[in-house]
LUMFI-924612 format. One record per residue: residue in one letter; x, y, z of N, C-alpha, C, O, CB in turn. Coordinates in nm, 4 decimals, m for minus. Glycine has a CB too. Layout:
<midos>
MIDO aa       nu       nv       nw      cau      cav      caw       cu       cv       cw       ou       ov       ow      cbu      cbv      cbw
MIDO  A        X        Y        Z        X        Y        Z        X        Y        Z        X        Y        Z        X        Y        Z
...
</midos>
This chain:
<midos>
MIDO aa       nu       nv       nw      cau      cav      caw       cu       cv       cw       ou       ov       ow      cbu      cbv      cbw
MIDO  X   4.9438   0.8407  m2.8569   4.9357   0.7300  m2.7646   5.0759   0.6817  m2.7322   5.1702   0.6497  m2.8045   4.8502   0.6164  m2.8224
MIDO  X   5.0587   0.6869  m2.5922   5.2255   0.6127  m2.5471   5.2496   0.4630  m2.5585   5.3503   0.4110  m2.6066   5.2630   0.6340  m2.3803
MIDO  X   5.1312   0.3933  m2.5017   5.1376   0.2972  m2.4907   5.0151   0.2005  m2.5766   4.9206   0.2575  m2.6313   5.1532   0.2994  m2.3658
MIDO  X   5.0297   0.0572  m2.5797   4.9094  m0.0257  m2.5724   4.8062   0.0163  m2.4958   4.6970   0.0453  m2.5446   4.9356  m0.1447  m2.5303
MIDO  X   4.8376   0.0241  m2.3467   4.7601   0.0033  m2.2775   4.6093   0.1785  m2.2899   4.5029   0.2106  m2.2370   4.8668  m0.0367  m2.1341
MIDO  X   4.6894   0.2231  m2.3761   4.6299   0.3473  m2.4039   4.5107   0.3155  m2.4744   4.4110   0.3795  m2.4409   4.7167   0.4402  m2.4790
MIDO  X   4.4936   0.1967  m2.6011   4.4262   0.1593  m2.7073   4.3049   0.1025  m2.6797   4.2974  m0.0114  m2.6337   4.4946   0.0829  m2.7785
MIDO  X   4.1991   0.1771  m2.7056   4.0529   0.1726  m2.6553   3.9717  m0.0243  m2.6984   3.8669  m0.0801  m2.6659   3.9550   0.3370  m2.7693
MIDO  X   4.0838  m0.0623  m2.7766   4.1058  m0.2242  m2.8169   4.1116  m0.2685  m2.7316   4.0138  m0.3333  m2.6946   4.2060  m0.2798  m2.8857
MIDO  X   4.2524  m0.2594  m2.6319   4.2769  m0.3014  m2.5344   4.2513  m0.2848  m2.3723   4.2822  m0.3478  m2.2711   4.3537  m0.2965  m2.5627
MIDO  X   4.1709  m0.1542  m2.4070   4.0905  m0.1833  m2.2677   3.9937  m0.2324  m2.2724   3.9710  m0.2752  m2.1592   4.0565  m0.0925  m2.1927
MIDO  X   3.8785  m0.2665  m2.3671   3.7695  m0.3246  m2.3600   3.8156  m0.5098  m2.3593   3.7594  m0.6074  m2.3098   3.6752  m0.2599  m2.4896
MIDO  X   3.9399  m0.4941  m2.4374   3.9769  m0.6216  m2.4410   3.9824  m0.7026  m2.3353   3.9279  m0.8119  m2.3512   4.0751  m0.6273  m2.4868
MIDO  X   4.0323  m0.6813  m2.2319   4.0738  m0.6944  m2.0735   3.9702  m0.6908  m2.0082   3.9708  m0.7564  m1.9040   4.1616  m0.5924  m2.0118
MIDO  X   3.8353  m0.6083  m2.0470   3.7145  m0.5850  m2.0130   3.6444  m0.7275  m2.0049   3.5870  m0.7903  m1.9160   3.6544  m0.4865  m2.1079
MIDO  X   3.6760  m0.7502  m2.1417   3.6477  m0.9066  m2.1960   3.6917  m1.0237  m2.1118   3.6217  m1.1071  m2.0543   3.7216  m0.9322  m2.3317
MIDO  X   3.8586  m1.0087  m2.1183   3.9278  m1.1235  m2.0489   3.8060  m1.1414  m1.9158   3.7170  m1.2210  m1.8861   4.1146  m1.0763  m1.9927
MIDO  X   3.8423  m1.0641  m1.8823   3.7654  m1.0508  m1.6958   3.6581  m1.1071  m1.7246   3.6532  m1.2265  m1.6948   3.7206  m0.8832  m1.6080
MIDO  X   3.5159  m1.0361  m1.8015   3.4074  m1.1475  m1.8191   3.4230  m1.2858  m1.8445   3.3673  m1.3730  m1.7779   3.3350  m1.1183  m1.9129
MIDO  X   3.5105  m1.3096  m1.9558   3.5041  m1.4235  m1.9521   3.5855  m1.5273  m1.8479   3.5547  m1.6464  m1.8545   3.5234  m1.4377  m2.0643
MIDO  X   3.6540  m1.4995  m1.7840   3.6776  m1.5514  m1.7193   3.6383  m1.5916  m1.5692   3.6772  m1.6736  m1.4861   3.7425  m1.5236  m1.7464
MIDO  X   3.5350  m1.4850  m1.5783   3.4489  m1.5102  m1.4659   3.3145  m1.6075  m1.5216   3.2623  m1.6919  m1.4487   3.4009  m1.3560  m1.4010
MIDO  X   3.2802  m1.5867  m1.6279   3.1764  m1.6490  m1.6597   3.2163  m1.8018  m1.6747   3.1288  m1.8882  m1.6698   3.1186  m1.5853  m1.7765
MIDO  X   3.3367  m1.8303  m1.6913   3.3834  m1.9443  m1.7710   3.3955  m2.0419  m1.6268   3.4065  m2.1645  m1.6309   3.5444  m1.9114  m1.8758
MIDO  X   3.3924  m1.9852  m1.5380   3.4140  m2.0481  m1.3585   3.3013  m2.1343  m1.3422   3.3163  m2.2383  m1.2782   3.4031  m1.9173  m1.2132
MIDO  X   3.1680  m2.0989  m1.4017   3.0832  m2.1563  m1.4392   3.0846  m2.3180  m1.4918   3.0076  m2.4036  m1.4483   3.0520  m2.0751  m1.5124
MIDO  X   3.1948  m2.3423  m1.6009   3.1309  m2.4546  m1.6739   3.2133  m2.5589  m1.5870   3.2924  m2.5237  m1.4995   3.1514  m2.4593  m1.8552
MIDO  X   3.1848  m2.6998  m1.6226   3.2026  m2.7783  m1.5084   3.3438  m2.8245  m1.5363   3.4170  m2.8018  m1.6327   3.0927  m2.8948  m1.4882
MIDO  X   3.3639  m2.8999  m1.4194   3.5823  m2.9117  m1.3866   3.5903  m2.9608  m1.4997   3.6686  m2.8940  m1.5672   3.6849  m3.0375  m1.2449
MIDO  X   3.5329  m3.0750  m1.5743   3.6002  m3.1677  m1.6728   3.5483  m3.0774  m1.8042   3.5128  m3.1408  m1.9035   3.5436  m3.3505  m1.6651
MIDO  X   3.5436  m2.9499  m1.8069   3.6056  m2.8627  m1.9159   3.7082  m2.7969  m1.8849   3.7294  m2.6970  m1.9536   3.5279  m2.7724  m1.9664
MIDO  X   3.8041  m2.8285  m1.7748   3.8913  m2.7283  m1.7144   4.0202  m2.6999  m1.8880   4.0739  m2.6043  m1.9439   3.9824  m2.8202  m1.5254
MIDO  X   4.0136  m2.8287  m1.9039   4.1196  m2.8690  m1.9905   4.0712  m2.8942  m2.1666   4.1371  m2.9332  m2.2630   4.1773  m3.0115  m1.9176
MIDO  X   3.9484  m2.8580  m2.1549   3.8953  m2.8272  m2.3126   3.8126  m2.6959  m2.3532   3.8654  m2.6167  m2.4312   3.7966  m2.9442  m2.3544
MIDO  X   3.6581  m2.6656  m2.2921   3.6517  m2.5121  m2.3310   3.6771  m2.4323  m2.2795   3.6884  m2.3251  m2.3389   3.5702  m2.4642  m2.3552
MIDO  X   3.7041  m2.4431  m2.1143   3.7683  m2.3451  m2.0420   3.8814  m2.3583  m2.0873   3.8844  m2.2757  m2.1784   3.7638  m2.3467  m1.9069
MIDO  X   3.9753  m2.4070  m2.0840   4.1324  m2.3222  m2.1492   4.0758  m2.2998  m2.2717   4.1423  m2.2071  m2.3179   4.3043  m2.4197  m2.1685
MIDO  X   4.0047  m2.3258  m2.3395   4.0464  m2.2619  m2.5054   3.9721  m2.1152  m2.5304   4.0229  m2.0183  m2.5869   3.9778  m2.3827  m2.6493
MIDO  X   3.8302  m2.1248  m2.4700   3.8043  m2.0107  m2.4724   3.9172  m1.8835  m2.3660   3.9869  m1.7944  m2.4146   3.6561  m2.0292  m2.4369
MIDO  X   3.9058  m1.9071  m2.2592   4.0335  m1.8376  m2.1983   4.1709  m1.8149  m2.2864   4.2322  m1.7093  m2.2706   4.0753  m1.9247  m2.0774
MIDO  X   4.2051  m1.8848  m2.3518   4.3439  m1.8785  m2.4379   4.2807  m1.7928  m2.5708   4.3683  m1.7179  m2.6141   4.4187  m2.0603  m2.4865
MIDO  X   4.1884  m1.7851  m2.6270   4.1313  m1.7009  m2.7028   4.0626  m1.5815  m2.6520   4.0100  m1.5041  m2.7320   4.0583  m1.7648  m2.7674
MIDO  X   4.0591  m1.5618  m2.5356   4.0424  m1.3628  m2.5072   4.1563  m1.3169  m2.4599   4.1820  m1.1966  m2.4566   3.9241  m1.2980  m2.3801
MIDO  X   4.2658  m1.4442  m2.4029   4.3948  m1.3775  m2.3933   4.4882  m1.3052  m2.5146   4.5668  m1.2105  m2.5117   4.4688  m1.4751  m2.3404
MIDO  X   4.4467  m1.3855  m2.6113   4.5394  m1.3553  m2.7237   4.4394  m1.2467  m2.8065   4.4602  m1.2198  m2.9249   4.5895  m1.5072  m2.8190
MIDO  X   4.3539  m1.2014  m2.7468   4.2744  m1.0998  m2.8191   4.4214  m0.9483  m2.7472   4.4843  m0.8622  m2.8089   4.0433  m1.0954  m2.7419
MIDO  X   4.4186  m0.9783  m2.6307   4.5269  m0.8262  m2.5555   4.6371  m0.8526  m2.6180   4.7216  m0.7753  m2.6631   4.5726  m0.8132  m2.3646
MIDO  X   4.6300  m1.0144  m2.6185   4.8129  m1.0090  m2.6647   4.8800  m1.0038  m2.7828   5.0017  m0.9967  m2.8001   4.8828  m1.1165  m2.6306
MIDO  X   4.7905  m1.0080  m2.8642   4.7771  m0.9821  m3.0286   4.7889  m0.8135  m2.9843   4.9015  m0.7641  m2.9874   4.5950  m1.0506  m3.1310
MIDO  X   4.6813  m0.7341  m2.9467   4.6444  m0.5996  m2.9727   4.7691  m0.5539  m2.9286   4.8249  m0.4844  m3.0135   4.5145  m0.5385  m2.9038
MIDO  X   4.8465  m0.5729  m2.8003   4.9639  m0.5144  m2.7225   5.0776  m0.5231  m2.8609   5.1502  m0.4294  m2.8941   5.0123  m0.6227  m2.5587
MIDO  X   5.0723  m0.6547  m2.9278   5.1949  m0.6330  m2.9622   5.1285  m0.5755  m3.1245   5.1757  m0.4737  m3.1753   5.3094  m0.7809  m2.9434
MIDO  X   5.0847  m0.6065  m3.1514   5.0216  m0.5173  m3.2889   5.0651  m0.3560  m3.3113   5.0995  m0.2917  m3.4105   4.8447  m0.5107  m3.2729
MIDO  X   5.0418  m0.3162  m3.1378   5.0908  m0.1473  m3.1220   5.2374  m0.1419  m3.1295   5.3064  m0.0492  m3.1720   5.0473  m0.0700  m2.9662
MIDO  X   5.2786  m0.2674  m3.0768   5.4696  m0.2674  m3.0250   5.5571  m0.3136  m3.1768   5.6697  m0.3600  m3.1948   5.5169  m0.4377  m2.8621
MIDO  X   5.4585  m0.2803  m3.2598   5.5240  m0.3416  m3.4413   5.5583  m0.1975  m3.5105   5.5129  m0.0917  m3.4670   5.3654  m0.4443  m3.5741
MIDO  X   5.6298  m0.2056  m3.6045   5.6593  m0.0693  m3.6050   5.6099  m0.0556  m3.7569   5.5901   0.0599  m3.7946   5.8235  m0.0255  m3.5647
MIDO  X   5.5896  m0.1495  m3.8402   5.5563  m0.0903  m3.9630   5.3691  m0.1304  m3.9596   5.3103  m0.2170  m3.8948   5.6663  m0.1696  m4.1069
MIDO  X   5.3182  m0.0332  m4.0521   5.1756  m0.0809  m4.0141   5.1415  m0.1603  m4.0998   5.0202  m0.1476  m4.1166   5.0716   0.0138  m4.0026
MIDO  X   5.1941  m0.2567  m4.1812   5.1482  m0.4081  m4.2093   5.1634  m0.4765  m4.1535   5.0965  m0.5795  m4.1617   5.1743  m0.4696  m4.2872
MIDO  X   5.2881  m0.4562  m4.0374   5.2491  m0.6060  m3.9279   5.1483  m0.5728  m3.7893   5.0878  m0.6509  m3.7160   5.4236  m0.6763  m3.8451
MIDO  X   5.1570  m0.4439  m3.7879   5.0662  m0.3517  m3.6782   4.9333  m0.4277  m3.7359   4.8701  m0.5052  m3.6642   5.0688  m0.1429  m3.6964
MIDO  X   4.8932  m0.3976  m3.8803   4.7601  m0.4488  m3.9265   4.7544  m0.5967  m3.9136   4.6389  m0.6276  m3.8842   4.7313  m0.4094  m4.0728
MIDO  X   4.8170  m0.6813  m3.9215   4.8759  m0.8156  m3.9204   4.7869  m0.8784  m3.7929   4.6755  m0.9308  m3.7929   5.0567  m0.8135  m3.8975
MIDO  X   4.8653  m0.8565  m3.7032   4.8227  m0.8836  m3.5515   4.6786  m0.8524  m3.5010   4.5994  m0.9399  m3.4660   4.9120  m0.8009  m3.4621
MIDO  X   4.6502  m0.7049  m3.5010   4.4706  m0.6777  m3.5235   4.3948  m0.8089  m3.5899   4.3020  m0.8730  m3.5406   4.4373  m0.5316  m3.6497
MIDO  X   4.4543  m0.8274  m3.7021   4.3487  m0.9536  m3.7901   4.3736  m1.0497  m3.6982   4.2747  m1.1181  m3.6722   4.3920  m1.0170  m3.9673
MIDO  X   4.4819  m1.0803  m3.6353   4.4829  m1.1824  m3.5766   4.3941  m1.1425  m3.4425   4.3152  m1.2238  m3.3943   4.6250  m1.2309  m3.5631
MIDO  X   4.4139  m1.0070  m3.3848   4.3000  m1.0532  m3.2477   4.1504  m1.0707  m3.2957   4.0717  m1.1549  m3.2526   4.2893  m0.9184  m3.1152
MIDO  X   4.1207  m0.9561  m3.4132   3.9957  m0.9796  m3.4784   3.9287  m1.1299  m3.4635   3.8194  m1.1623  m3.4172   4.0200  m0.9480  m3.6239
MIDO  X   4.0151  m1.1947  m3.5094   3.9857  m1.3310  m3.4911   3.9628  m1.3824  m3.4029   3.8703  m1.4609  m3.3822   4.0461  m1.3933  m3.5189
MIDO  X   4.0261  m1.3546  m3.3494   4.0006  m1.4302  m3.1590   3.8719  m1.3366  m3.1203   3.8222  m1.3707  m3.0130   4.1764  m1.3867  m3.0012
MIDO  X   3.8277  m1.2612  m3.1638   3.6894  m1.2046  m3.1243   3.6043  m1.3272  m3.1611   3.5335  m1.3903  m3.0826   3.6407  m1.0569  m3.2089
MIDO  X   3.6233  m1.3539  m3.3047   3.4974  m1.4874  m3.3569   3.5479  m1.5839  m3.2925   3.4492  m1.6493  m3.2586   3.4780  m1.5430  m3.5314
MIDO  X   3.6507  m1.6420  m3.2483   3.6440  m1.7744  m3.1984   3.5972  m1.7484  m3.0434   3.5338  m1.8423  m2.9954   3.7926  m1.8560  m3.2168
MIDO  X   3.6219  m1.6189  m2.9453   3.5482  m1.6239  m2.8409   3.4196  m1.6161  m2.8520   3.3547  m1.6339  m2.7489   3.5802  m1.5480  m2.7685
MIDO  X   3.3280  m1.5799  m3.0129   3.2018  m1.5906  m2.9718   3.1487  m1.7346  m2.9939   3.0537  m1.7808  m2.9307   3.1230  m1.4898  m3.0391
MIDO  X   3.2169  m1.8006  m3.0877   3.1918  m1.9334  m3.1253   3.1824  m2.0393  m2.9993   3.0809  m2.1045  m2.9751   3.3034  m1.9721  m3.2230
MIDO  X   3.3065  m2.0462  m2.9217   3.3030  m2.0921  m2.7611   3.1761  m2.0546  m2.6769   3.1134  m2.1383  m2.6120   3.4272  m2.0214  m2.6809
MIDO  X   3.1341  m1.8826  m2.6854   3.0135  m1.8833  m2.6027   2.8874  m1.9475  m2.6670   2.8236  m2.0201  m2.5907   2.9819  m1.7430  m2.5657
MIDO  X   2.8330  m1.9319  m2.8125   2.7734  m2.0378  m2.8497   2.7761  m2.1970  m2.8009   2.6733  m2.2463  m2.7547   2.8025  m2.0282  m2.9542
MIDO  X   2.9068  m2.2808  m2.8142   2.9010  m2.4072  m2.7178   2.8381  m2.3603  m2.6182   2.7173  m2.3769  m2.6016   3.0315  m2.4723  m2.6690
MIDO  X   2.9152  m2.2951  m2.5392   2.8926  m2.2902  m2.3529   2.7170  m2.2628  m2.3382   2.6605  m2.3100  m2.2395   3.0040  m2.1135  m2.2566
MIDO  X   2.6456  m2.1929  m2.4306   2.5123  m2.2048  m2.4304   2.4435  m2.3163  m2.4779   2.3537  m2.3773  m2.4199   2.4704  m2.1143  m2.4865
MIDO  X   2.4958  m2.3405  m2.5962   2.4344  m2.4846  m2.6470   2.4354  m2.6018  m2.5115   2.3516  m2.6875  m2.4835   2.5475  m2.5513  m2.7919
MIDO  X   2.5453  m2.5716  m2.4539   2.5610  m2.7327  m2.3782   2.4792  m2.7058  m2.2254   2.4325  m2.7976  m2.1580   2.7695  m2.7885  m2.3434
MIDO  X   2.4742  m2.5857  m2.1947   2.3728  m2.5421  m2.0873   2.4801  m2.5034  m1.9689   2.4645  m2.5237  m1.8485   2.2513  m2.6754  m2.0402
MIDO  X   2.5822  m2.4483  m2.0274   2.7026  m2.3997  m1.9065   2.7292  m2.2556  m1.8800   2.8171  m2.2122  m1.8056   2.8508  m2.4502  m1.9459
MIDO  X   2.6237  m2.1701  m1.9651   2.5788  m2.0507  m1.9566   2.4237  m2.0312  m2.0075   2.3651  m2.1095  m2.0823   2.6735  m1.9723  m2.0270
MIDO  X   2.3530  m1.8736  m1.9341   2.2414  m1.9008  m1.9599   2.2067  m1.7814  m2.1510   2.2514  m1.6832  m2.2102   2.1487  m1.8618  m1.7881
MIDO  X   2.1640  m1.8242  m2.1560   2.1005  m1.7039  m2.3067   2.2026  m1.5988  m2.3005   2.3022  m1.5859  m2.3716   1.9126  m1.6051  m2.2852
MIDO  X   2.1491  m1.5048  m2.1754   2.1321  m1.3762  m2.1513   2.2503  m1.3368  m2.1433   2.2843  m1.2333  m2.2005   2.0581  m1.3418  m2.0494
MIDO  X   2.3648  m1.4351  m2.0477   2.5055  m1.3881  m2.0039   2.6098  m1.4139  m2.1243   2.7243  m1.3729  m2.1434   2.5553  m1.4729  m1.8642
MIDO  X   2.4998  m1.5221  m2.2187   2.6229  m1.5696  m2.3422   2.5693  m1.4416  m2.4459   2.6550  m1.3785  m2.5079   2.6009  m1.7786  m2.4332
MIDO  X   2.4646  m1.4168  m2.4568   2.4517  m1.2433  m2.5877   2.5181  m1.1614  m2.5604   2.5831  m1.0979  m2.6434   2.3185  m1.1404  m2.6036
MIDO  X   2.5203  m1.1341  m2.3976   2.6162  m1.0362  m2.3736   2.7419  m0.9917  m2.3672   2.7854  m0.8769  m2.3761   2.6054  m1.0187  m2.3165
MIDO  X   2.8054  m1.1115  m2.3480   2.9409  m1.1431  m2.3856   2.9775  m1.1555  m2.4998   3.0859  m1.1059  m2.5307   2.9798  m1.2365  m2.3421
MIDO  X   2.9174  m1.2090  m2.5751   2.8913  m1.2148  m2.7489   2.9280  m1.0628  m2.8118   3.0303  m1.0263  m2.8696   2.7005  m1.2536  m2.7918
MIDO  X   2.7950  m0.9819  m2.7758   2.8425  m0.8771  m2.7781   2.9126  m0.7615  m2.7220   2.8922  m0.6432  m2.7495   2.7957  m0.8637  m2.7989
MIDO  X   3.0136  m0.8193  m2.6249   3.1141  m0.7662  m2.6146   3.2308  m0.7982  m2.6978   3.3257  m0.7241  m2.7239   3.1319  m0.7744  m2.5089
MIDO  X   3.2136  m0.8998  m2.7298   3.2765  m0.9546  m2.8287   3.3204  m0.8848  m2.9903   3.4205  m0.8934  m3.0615   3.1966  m1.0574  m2.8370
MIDO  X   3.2247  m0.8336  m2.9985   3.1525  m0.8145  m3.1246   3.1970  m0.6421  m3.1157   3.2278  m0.5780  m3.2162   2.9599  m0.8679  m3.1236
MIDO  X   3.1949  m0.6100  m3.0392   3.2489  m0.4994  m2.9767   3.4155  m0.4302  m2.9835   3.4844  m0.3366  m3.0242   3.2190  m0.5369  m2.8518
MIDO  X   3.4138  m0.5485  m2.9147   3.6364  m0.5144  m2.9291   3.6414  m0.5697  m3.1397   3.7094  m0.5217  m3.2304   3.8067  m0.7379  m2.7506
MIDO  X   3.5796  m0.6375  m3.1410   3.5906  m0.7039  m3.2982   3.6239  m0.5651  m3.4056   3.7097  m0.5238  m3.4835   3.4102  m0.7931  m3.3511
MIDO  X   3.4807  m0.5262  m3.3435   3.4363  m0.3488  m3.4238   3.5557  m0.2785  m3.4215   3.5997  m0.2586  m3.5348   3.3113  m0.2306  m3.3290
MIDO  X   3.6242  m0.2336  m3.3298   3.7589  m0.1099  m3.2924   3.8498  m0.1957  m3.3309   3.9384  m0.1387  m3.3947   3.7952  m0.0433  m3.1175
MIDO  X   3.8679  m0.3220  m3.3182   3.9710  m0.3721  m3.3706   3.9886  m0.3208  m3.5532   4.0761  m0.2681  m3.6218   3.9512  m0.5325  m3.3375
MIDO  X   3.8679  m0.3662  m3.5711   3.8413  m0.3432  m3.7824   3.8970  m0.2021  m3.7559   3.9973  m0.1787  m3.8233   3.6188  m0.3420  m3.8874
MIDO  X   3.8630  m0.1162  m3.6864   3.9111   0.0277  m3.7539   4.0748   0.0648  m3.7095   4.1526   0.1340  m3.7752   3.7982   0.1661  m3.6894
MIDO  X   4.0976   0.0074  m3.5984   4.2690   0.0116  m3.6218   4.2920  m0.0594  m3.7012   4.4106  m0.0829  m3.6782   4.3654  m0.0240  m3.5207
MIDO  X   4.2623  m0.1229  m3.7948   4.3142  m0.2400  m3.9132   4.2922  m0.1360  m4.0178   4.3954  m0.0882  m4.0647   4.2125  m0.4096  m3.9403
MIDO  X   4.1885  m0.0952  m4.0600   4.1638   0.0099  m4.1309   4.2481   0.1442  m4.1407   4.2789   0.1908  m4.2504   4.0546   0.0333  m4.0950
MIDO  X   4.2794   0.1965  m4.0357   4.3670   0.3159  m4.0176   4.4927   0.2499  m4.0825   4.5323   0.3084  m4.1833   4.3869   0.3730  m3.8509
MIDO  X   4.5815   0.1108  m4.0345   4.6851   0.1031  m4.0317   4.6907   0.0703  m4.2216   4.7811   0.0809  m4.3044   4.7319   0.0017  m3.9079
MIDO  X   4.5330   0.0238  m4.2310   4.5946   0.0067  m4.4122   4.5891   0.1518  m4.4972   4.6485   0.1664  m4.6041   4.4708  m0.1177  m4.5207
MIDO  X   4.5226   0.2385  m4.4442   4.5444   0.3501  m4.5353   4.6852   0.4206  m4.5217   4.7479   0.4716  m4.6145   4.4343   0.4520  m4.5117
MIDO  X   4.7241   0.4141  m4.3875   4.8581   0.4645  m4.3753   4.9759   0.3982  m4.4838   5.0542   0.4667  m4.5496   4.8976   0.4359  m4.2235
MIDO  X   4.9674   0.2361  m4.4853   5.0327   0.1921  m4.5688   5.0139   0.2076  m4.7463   5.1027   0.2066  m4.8316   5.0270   0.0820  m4.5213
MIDO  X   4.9033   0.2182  m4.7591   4.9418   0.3395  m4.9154   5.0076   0.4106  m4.9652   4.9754   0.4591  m5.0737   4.8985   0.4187  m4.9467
</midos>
């Protein structure tokens, strides 16, 4: 792989951004500045964790960063939970996103995984 943008993380990741950010157009203005930016700031930092995770050169901080987008997988599903609870998405569009979620989460664990056996 040459690049990030090569990393099957980071294209689904971006996959993500885009849903959610289309879905998130949805909730009303006076979340512009509470779950819309936060969920948005948490699928951003899912690419921008993964981009630079690849751009690290030893694989404990390579693994480092993964945990950190890993994470931003659960806090974007936690946000779509609100956005359903409060009625600013419906069921169907918040499972699915969920599990897209749940998705980049998955490939994320196994580049975390690769990068810890390497470090042995």
């Amino acid at each position: 792989m040459r690049s990030f943008t090569d990393l099957e993380a980071w294209k689904k990741g971006m996959d993500l951004v885009e849903e959610i950010y289309i879905l998130s157009q949805r909730f009303p203005k006076d979340e512009r500045f509470g779950l819309t930016s936060q969920i948005r700031d948490a699928v951003v930092s899912i690419v921008a964790n993964t981009a630079e995770g690849f751009s690290r050169y030893t694989f404990a901080d390579k693994a480092n960063r993964y945990v950190i987008a890993r994470g931003e997988c659960g806090e974007v599903q936690a946000f779509l939970y609100v956005a359903e609870r409060l009625l600013y998405i419906d069921k169907e569009t918040a499972a699915r996103a969920r599990h897209h979620a749940e998705e980049v989460g998955r490939i994320l664990s196994g580049l975390i995984a690769s990068c810890r056996r390497h470090q042995s």
